[in-house]
N, C-alpha and C positions, 0 to 999 in steps of 0.2 A: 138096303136098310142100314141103318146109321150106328156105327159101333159104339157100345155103350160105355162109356168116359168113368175114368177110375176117380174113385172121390178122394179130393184134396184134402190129405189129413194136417191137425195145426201139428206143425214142428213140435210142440210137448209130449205128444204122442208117439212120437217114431221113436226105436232105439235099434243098433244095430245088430244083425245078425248073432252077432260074438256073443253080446251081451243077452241077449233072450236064450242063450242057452245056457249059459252060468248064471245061478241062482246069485253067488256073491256081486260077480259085476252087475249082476240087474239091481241090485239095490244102490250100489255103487251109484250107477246110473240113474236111479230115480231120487235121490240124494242131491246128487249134483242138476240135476234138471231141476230140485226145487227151489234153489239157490235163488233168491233175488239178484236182479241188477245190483242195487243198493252193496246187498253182500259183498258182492264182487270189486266193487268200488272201493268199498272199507277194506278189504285184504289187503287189496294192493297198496294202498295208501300206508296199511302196518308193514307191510312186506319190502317197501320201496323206503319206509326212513330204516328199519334194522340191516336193511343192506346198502345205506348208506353211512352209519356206524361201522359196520364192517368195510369198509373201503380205506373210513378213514383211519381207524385202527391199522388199518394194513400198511397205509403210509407211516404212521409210526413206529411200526414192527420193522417197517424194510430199513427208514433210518437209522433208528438204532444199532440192527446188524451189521451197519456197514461201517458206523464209528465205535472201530474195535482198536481207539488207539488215544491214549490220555493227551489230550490238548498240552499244548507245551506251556501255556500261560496258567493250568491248574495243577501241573506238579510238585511244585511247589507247596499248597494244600490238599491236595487227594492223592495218597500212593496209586501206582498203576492197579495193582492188585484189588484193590479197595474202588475201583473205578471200575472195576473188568466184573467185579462180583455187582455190584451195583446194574451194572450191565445187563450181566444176566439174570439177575430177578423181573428185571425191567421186561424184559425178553419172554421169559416166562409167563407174567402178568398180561404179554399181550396177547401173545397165543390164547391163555385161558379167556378173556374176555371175547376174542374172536371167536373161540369153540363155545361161548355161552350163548351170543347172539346167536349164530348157528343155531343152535338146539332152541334158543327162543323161536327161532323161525319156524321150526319144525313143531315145537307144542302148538304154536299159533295157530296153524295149519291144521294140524287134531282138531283142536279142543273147539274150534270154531266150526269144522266142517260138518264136525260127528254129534254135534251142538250136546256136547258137555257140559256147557252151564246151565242150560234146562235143567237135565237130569238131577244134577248135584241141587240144583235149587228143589226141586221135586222131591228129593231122598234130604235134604237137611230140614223139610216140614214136616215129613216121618217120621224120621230120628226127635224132631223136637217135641210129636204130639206124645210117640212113643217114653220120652224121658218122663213127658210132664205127669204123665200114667204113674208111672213106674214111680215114683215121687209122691204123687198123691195114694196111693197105696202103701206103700211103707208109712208114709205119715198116718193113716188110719189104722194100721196094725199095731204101731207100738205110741199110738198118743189117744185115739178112739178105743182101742184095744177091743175091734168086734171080731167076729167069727170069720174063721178062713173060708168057708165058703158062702158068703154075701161077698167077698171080694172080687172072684170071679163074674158074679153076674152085674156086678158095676161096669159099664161103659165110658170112654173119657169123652166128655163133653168139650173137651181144650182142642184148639186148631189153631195153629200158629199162624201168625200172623204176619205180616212184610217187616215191620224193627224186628222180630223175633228171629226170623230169618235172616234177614240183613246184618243184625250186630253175630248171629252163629258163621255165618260167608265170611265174616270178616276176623272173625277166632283162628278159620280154618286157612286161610291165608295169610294170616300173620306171623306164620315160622317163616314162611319161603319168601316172604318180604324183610324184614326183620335181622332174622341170622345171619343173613350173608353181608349186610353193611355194620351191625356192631360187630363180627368179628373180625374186621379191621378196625377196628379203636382198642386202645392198649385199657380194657377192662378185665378183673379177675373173674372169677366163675362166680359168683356172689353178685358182683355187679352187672357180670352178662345176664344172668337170669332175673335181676331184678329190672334192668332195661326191659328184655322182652316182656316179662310179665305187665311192665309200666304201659308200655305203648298199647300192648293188648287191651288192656282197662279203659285208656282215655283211646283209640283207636273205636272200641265198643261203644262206649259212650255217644263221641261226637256224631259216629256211623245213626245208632239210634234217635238222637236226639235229631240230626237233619232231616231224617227219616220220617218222622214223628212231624216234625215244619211241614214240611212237603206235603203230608194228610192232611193235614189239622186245621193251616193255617192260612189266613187269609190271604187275596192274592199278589198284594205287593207286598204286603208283611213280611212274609217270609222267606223272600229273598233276602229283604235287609238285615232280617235275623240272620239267617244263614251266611251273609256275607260279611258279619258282624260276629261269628262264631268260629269260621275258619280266620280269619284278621287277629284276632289275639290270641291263637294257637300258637303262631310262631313266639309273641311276645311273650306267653306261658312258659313257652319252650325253652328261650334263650337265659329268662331271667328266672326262674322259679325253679324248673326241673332239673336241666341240666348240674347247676351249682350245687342240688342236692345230692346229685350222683358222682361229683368231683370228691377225690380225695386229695386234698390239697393243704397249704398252710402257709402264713405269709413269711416273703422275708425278712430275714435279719441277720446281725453279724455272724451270730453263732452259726445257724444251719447253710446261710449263704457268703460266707467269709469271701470269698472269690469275686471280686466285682461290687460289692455290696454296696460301699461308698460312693464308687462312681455311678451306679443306678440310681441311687436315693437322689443325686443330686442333677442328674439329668430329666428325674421324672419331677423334680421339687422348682428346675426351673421351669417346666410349663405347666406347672400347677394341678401335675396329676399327684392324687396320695399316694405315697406308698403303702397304706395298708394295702391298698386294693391289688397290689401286686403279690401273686402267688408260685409257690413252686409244688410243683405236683412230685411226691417220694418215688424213688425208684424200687422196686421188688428185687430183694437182695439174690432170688434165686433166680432171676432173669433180668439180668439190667437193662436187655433190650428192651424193656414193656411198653418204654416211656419213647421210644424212640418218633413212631409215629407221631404224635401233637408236642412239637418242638417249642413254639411258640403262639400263643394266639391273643386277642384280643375279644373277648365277649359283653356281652351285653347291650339294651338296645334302650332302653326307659332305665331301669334297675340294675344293681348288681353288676355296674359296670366294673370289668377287670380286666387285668391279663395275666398268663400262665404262664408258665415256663416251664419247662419240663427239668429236671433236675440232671439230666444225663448230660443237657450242655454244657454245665460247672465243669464237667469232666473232660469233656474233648473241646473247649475254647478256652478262647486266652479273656482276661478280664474286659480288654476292650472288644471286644469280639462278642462276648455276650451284651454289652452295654450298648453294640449297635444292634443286635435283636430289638433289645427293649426299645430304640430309640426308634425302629421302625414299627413295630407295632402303638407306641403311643401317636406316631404319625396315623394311623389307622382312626384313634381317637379325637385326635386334635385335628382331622378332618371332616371329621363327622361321617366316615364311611359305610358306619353300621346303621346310622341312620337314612343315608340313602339308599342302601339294599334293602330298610326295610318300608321303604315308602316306595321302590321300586315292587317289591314283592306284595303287598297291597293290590296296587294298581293292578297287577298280574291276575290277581285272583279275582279281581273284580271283573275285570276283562272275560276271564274261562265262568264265572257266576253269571254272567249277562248272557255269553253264547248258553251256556246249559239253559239258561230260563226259555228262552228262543227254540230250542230242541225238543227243549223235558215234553215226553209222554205223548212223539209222532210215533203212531203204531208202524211204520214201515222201518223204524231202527228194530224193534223188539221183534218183529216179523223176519227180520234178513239172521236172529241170532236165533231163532225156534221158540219164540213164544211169542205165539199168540192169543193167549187168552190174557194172561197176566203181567203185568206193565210195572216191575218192580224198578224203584229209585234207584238201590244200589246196583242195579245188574246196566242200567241206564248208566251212572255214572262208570264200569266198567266198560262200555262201549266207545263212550265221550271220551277219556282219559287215555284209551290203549288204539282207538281206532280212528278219533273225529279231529283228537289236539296235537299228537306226536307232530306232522309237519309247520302247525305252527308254534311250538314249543320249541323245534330244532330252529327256529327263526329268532328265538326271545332267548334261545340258550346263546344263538350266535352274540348278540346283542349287550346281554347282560355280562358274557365271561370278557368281550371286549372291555366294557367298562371297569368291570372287576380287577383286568388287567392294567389300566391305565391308572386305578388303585392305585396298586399297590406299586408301579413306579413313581406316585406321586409320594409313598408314604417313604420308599428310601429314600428320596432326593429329600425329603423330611428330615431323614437322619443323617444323612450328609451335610444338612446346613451346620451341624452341630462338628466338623469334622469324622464324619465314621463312616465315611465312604469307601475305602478300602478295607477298615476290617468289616464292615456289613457283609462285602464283597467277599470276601475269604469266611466268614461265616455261614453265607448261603453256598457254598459251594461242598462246607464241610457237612449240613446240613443235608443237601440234596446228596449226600455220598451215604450218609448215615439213616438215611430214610428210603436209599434203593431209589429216588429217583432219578431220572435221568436228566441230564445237564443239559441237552439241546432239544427241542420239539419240534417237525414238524408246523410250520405254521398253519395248516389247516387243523390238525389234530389238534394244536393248543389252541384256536379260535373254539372250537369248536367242545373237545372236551375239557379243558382245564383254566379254572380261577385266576392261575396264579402265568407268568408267563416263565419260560426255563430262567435255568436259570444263568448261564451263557448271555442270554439277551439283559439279564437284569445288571450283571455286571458291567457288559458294553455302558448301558443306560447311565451307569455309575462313573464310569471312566471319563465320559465326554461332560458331565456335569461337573 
């Protein structure tokens, strides 16, 4: 008689020994077993560019450590000391960005596994219907002014809705995006809380209103809306917002007596005004405040200017500021700002065509734990953290190249004017005074940084 043949069970069903006896790992295990392909794919893909950030940070940490000794062609302008401290901020900064990624790696890993955004989205429709109660009750107490007990047996007929949810996700993310990039801008506490509050409001807004497209609107409509809405955010941004949050004032002899005449006349021969040139006050009880935005050049359609931090009056010589200004108006008299922003356009149109191409395959909202409900912004947090990072670190490589070959066009700018050496001895005192570090890494600066060191920019200057 013919022995009787063990039935072949599917692979989703077996788990090991270990695990059927621990209650924790069996969940563990049935967790992990739910996991889509899909999922698995996207992890890796977020897992493989943040440890590719941390690589290249790492090249730039180990360079740095090892030029622990003032070039003999910047001693001249940068004391050793003032090079050595420079150094090690630098030093510090990189560690901490390396121990951020790290720990992004690890939230990743959470909050994706243990599908935390479900939940959070689940409990911020609660919290919302829950508010909307609590609100419409009070409202009836002291404006209807009926009886405390019909209160109670009132019911909320309010259910939040996806903008309702979407612009509260984007409230509650908005510190921990936010805080951490304006607290490197030389803002006082008045200005920091009025940024964050700023961004929160138009953040809330534009989140809702895409939202709202995305429902509402018809089907090629409202893409061209929507890409028609994030398109002149930056332009809002550069010329509108920003300048309101600047505390600034223009030059002139009295408050810029240093340089004053040789500016006016450098910026009068290429036809920039000088009203439009600003120096931003320094805060008497930290005059470091101003140190970080040395010098820039803004605007894109409007409000075109440039700034100058008032702390370089102090530590440069007159020519030496007069080649600042002469490469920043090289900036303008390029038309730089205009090609970053017809680059940046493009960009976004680019990520606005893949999302349309994407938007609302239930196998993306399935690999993060929802299945029933297919919200835009939880889409767009997938698209943006899991779908675009490797081809973003492609358009970063790209664009900081370009960026880079800038702003050596914009000093050789200022060198047609003779201020090629002091430009030189100016970004040198600049990169000392602002903790950067003077030589890069060539993959680190392709990679993370606009501007090229600044060792390279001075070479660039020499041989010109």
């Amino acid at each position: 008689m013919a022995e009787k043949e063990d039935p072949i069970l599917p692979l989703n069903t077996i788990s090991p020994p270990a695990f059927q006896k621990s209650g924790c790992l069996s969940k563990l295990w049935t967790i992990f077993r739910n996991k889509t392909r899909l999922f698995w794919w996207l992890l890796i893909v977020r897992l493989s560019v943040l440890c590719w950030s941390i690589y290249v940070n790492s090249r730039q940490v180990s360079l740095v450590y090892f030029h622990n000794q003032t070039p003999n062609d910047t001693e001249a302008f940068v004391p050793e000391q003032e090079y050595e401290q420079a150094r090690v901020v630098h030093l510090i900064a990189g560690f901490c960005s390396i121990l951020g990624l790290q720990l992004n790696i690890i939230l990743t890993c959470v909050i994706t596994f243990f599908n935390v955004l479900p939940w959070v989205w689940n409990r911020l429709g609660a919290w919302l219907e829950c508010l909307q109660q609590s609100a419409k009750m009070l409202g009836q107490r002291f404006f209807l002014r009926k009886q405390e007990e019909d209160y109670e047996q009132q019911k909320c007929d309010y259910h939040a809705g996806e903008v309702e949810k979407s612009m509260a996700l984007v409230l509650v993310l908005t510190p921990f995006v936010v805080i951490p990039a304006v607290l490197e801008l030389p803002l006082d506490a008045v200005n920091l809380v009025a940024s964050v509050v700023l961004f929160a409001l138009i953040a809330m807004a534009v989140t809702g209103l895409a939202v709202f497209m995305l429902k509402n609107g018809g089907i090629a409509m409202k893409w061209l809306y929507i890409w028609l809405l994030f398109a002149i955010m930056p332009l809002i941004l550069s010329d509108v917002i920003l300048p309101l949050l600047e505390t600034r004032y223009t030059i002139d002899s009295n408050n810029t007596s240093q340089g004053y005449e040789e500016m006016s006349q450098l910026a009068t021969s290429v036809d920039f005004p000088v009203s439009s040139i600003y120096v931003t006050p320094e805060d008497p009880q930290d005059p470091q405040i101003n140190l970080y935005e040395n010098a820039y050049y803004g605007g894109i359609l409007l409000n075109k200017r440039i700034v100058l931090s008032k702390s370089i009056f102090r530590n440069m010589t007159s020519k030496e500021i007069t080649a600042v200004l002469g490469h920043e108006l090289g900036h303008w008299k390029l038309g730089h700002s205009i090609h970053r922003f017809v680059l940046l356009e493009a960009n976004i149109l680019i990520l606005i065509l893949l999302f349309q191409r994407l938007y609302r395959k239930h196998a993306f909202f399935k690999a993060f734990g929802f299945h029933e409900e297919q919200p835009a912004l939880i889409f767009a947090l997938i698209f943006f953290c899991f779908i675009v990072p490797p081809y973003q670190v492609l358009v970063s490589l790209a664009s900081n190249w370009l960026s880079q070959f800038g702003e050596y066009k914009a000093d050789a700018f200022a060198a047609t004017f003779g201020l090629g050496e002091s430009l030189c001895a100016g970004l040198l005192k600049l990169g000392t005074y602002r903790t950067l570090p003077m030589d890069n890494d060539w993959l680190y600066s392709l990679s993370e940084n606009s501007h090229p060191s600044t060792w390279n920019r001075c070479a660039a200057l020499k041989t010109d």
